[in-house]
N, C-alpha and C positions, 0 to 999 in steps of 0.2 A: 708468532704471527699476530699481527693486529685485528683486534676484533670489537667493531666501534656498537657502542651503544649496549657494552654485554655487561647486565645487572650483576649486584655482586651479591652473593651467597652471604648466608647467615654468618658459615664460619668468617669471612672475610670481613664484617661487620666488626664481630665481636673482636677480631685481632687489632683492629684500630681503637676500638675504646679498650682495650686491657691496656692499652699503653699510651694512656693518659698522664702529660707530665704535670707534677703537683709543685707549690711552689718551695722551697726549701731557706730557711734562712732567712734574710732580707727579703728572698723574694717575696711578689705580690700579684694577685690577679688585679685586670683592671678592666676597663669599660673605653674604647677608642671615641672622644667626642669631637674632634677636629685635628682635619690634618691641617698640617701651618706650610707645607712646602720643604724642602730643602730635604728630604728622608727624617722631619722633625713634626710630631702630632702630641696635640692634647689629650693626657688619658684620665678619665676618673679612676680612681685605685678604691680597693675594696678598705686599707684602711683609712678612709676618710679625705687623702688628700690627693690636688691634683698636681700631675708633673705634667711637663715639658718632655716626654721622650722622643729620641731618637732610633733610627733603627740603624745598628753598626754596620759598617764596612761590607763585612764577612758577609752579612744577611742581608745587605740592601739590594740583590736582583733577585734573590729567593726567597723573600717576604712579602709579601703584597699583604697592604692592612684598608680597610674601610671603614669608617665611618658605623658605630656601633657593632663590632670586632670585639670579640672578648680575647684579651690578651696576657701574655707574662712578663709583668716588670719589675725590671733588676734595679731599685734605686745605687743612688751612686754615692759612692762613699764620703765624695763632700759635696755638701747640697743636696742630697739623696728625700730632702722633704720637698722641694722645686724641680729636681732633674732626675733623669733614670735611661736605661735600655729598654727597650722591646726584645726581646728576646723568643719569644717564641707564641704562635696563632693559634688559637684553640678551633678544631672545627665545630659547625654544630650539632653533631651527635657526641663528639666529646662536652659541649657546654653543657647538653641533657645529661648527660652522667654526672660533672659539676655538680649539678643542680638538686641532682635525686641522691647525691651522698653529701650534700649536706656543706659542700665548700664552699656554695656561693650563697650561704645563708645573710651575707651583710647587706647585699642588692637589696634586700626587702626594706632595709633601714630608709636608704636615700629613694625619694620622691620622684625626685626627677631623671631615673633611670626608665 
């Protein structure tokens, strides 16, 4: 039954950030700083560079991204320093947990975050 406006419990909290995805591989956190239209946004990436992402197929009515969105992106295999995936939204109790272990230690570097 529907029950609007009903706060979530501790344990319900904690079950969202135990299942924090990290990035694996190529992947990369980034920083959403313009959308460009077309399901394709400007991201600043944690290392250093900015791509052109897109948000695929599969994920373009199940994603919704804004505008300083911390995100996960999949650079692309050719052109992977210019282009990449969105791939997956960090919410912000999961960004606090980023933050307090230590993954999003390279934000401190760039200024204009």
């Amino acid at each position: 039954m529907y029950k609007p406006n009903t706060p979530q419990t501790a344990e319900e909290i904690q079950e969202e950030i135990r299942r924090v995805k990290l990035p694996r591989g190529e992947q990369t956190l980034g920083i959403l700083e313009q959308r460009l239209g077309g399901s394709r946004c400007s991201v600043r990436c944690l290392d250093g560079k900015t791509r052109v992402c897109r948000i695929p197929g599969r994920l373009k009515r199940r994603l919704w991204v804004r505008e300083g969105n911390v995100v996960l992106v999949e650079p692309w295999e050719y052109g992977g320093d210019e282009k990449g995936d969105i791939i997956f939204k960090y919410k912000p109790n999961q960004v606090n947990w980023l933050k307090s272990k230590g993954h999003m230690d390279q934000l401190d570097e760039f200024e204009e975050f």
